[in-house]
MIDOSE-1310 file (N, C-alpha, C; in nm, 2 decimals, decimal comma, always signed):
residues 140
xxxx	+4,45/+10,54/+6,61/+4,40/+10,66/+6,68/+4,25/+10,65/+6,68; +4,19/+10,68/+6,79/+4,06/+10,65/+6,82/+3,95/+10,82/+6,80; +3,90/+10,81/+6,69/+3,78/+10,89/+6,70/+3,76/+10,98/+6,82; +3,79/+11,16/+6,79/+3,76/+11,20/+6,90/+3,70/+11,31/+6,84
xxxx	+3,60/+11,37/+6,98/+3,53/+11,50/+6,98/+3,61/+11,65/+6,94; +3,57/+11,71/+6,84/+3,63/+11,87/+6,82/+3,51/+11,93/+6,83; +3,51/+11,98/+6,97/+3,43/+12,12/+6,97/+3,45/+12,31/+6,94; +3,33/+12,33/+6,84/+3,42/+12,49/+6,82/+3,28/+12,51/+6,85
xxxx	+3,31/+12,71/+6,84/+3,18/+12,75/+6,85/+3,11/+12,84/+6,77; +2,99/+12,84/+6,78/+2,91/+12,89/+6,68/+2,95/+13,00/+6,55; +3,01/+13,06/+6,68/+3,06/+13,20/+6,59/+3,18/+13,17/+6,50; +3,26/+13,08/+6,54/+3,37/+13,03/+6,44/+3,33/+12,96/+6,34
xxxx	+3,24/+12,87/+6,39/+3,18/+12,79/+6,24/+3,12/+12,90/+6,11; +3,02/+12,93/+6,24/+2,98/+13,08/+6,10/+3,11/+13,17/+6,02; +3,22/+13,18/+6,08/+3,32/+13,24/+6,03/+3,38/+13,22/+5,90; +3,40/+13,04/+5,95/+3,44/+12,96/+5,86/+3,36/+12,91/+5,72
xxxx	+3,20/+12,91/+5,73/+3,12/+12,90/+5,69/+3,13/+13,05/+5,57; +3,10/+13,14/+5,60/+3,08/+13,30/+5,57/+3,22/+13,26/+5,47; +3,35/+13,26/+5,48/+3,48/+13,25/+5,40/+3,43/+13,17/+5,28; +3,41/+13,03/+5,32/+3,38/+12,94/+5,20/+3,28/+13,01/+5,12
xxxx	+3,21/+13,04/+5,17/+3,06/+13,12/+5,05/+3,12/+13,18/+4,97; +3,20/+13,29/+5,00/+3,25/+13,43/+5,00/+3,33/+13,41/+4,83; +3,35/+13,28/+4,83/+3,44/+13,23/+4,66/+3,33/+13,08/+4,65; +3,28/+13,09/+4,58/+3,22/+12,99/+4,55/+3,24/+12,92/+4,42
xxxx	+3,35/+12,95/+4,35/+3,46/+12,88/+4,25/+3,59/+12,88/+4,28; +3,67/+12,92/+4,40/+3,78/+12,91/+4,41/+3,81/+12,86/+4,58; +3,89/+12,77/+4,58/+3,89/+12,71/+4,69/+3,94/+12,84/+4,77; +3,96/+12,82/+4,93/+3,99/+12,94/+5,00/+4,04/+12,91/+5,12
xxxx	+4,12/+12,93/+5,22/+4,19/+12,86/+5,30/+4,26/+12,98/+5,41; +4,27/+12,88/+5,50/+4,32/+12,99/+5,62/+4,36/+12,86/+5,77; +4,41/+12,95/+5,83/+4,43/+12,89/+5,97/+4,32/+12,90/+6,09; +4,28/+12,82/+6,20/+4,27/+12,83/+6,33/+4,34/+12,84/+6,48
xxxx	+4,37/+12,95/+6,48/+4,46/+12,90/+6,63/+4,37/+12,89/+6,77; +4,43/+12,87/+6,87/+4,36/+12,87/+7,01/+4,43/+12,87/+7,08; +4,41/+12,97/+7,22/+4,51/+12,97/+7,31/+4,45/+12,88/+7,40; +4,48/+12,89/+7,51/+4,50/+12,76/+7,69/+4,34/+12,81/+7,66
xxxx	+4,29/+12,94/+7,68/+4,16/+12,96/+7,75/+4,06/+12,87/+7,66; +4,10/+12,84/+7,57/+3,98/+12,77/+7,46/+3,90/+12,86/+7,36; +4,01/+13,03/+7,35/+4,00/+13,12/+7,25/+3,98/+13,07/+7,13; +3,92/+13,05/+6,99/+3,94/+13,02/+6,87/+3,92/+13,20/+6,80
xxxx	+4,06/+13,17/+6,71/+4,08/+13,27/+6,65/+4,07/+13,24/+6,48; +4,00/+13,34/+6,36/+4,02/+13,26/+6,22/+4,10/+13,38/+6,16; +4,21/+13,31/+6,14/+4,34/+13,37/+5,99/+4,32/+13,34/+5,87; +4,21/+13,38/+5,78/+4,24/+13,37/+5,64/+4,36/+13,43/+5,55
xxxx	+4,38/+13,33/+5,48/+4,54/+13,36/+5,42/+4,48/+13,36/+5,27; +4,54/+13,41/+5,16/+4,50/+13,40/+5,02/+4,55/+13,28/+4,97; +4,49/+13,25/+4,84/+4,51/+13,14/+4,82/+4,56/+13,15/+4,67; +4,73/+13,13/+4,65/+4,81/+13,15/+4,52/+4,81/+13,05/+4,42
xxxx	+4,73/+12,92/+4,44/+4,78/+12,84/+4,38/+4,77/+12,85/+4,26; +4,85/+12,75/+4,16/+4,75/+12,80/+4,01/+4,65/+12,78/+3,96; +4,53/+12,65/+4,03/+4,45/+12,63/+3,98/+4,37/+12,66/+4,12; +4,34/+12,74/+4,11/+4,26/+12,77/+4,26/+4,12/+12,74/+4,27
xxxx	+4,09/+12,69/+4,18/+3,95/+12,62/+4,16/+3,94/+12,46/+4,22; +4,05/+12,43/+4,23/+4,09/+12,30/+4,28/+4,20/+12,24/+4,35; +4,22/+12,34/+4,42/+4,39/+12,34/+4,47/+4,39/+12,48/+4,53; +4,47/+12,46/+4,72/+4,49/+12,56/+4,77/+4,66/+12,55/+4,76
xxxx	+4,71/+12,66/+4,82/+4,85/+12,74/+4,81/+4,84/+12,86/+4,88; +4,88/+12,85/+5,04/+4,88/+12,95/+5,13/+5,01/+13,07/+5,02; +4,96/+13,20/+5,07/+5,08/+13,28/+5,01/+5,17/+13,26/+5,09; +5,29/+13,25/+5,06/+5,39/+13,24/+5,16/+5,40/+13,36/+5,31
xxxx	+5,39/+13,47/+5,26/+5,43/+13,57/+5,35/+5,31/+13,66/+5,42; +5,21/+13,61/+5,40/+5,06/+13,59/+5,52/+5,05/+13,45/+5,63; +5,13/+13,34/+5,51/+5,15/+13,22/+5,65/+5,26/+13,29/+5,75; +5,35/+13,35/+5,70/+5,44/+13,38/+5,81/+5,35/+13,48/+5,87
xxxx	+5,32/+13,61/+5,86/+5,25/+13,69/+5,95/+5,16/+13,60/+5,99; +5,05/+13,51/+5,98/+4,98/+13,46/+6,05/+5,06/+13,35/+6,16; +5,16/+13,28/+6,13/+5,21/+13,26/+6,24/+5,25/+13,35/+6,36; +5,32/+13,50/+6,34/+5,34/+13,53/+6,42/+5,26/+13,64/+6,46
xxxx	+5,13/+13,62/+6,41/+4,99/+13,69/+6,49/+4,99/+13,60/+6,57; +4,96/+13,43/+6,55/+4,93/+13,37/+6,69/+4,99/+13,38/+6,79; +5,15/+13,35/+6,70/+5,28/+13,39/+6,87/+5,25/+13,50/+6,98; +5,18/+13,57/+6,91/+5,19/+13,71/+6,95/+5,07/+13,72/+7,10
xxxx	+4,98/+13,63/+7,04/+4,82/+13,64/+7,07/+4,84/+13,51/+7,15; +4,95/+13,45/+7,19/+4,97/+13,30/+7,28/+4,91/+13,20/+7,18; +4,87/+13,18/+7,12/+4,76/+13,09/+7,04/+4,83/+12,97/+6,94; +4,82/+12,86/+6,97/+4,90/+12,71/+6,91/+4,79/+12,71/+6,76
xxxx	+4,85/+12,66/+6,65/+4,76/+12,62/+6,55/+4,64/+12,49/+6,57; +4,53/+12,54/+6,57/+4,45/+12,43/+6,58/+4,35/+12,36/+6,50; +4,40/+12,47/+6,36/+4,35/+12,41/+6,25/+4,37/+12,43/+6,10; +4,44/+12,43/+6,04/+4,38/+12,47/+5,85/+4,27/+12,43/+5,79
xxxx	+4,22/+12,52/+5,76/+4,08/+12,50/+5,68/+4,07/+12,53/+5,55; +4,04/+12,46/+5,46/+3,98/+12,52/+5,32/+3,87/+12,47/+5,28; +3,84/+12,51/+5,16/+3,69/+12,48/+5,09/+3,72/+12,41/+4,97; +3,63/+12,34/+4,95/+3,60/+12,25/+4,82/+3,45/+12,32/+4,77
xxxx	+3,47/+12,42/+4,64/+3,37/+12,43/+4,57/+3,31/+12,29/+4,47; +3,39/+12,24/+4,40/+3,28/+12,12/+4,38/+3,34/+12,01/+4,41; +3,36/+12,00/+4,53/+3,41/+11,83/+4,59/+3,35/+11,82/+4,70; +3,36/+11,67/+4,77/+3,28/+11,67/+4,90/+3,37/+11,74/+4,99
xxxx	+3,32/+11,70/+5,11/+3,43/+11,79/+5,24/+3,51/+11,64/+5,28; +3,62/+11,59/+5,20/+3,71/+11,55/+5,25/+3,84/+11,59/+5,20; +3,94/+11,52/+5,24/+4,08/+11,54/+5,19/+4,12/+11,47/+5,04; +4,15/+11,56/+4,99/+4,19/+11,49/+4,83/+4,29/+11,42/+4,86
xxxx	+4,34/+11,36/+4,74/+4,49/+11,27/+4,75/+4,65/+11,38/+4,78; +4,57/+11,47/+4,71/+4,70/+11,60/+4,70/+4,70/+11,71/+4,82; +4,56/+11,73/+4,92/+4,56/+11,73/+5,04/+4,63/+11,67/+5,13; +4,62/+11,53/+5,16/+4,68/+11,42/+5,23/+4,82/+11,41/+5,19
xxxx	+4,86/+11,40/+5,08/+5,00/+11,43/+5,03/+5,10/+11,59/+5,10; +5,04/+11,67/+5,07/+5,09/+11,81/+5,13/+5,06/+11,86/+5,26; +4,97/+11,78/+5,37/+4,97/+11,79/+5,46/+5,10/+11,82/+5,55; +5,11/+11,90/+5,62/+5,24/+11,97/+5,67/+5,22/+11,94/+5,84
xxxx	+5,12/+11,99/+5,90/+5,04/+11,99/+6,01/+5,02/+11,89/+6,10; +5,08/+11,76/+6,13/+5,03/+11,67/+6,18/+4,97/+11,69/+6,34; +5,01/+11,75/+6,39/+4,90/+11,83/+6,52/+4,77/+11,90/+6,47; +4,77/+11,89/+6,40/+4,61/+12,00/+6,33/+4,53/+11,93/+6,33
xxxx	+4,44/+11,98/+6,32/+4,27/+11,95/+6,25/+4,29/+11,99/+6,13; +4,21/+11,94/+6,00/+4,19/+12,00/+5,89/+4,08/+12,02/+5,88; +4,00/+12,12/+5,87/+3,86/+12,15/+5,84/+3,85/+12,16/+5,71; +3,76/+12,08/+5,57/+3,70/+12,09/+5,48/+3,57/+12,10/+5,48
xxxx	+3,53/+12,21/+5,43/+3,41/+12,28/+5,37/+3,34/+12,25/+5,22; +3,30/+12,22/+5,24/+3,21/+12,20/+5,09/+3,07/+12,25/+5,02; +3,11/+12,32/+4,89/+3,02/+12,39/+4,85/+2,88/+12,36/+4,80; +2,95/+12,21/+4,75/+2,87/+12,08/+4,67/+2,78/+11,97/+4,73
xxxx	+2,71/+12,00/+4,85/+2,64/+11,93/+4,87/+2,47/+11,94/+4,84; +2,43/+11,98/+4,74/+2,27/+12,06/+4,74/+2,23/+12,13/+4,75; +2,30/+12,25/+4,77/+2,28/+12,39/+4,87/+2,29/+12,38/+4,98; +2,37/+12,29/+5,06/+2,39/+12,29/+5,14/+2,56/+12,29/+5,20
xxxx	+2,56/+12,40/+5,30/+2,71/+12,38/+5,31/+2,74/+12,26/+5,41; +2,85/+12,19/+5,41/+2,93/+12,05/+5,47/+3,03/+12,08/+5,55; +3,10/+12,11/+5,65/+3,23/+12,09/+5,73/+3,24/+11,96/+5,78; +3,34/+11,92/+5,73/+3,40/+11,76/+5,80/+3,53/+11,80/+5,86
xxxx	+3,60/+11,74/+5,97/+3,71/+11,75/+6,01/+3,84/+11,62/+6,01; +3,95/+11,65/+5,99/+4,01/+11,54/+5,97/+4,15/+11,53/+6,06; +4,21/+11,46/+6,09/+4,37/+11,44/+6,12/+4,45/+11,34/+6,02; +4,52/+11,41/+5,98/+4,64/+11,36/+5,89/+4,75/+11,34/+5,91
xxxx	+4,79/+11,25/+5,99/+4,96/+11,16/+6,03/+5,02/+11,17/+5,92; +5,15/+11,15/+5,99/+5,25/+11,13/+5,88/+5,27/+11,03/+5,79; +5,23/+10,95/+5,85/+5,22/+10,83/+5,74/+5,09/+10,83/+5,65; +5,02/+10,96/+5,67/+4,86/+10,98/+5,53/+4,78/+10,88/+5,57
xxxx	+4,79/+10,81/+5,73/+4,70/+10,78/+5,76/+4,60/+10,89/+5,79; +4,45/+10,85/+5,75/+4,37/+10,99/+5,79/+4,23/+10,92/+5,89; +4,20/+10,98/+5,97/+4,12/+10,97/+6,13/+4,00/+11,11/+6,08; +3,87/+11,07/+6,04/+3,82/+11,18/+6,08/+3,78/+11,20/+6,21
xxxx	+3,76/+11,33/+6,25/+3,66/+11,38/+6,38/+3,55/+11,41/+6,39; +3,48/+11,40/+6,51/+3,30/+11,43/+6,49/+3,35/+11,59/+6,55; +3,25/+11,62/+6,44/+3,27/+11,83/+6,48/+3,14/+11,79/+6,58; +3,14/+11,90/+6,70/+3,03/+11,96/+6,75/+3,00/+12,10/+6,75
xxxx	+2,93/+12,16/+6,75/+2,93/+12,30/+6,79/+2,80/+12,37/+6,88; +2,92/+12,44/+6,97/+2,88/+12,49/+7,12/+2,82/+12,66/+7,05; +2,71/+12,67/+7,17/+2,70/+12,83/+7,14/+2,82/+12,89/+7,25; +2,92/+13,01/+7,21/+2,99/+13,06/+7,31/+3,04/+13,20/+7,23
């Protein structure tokens, strides 16, 4: 699979950006959907896992209402996002492993780069083969 462009927009990045801050020891996670028009919408879901400093775990019954907010709203998943408070912004081994989504983007955020926040984007096949993407971001 060949390297391709994910454009979002400003106000989403900041969205996504603003979440990750918001816990800055506990990873944090949510969805992106988008309908036909090139709508991006952000679903934060809580995150149950047990070690939530290092490991996400959608709650079960916000992924279901967040699914059927997109249904609702026409809007396909077009992304899971979470944060790495002290890791870079890629996919761990246990990311890549539990990956569910193989239409998705995965957006990782990271808290750990300097003071500076990181978003990388990835696609994860089924076979854990992983493809990153070049993010761009549009003003809209």
């Amino acid at each position: 699979m060949q390297s391709k462009e994910i454009v979002l927009p400003r106000k989403l990045v900041n969205e996504l950006l603003h979440h990750a801050q918001s816990s800055e020891k506990l990873e944090v996670c949510g969805f992106v959907g988008k309908n036909s028009a090139d709508e991006f919408s952000c679903y934060p879901v809580d995150n149950i896992a047990e070690t939530p400093s290092t490991r996400f775990l959608m709650a079960p019954e916000e992924h279901i209402d967040t699914m059927k907010a997109m249904r609702d709203k026409k809007e396909d998943v077009f992304a899971i996002y979470h944060s790495h408070p002290t890791a870079p912004a890629r996919p761990s081994a246990t990311d890549i492993e539990l990956a569910s989504y193989p239409d998705a983007c995965y957006l990782i955020i990271s808290l750990n780069t300097k003071g500076v926040l990181e978003m990388r984007c990835f696609k994860i096949l089924h076979d854990e083969n992983l493809v990153e993407m070049t993010l761009r971001m549009i003003e809209k």
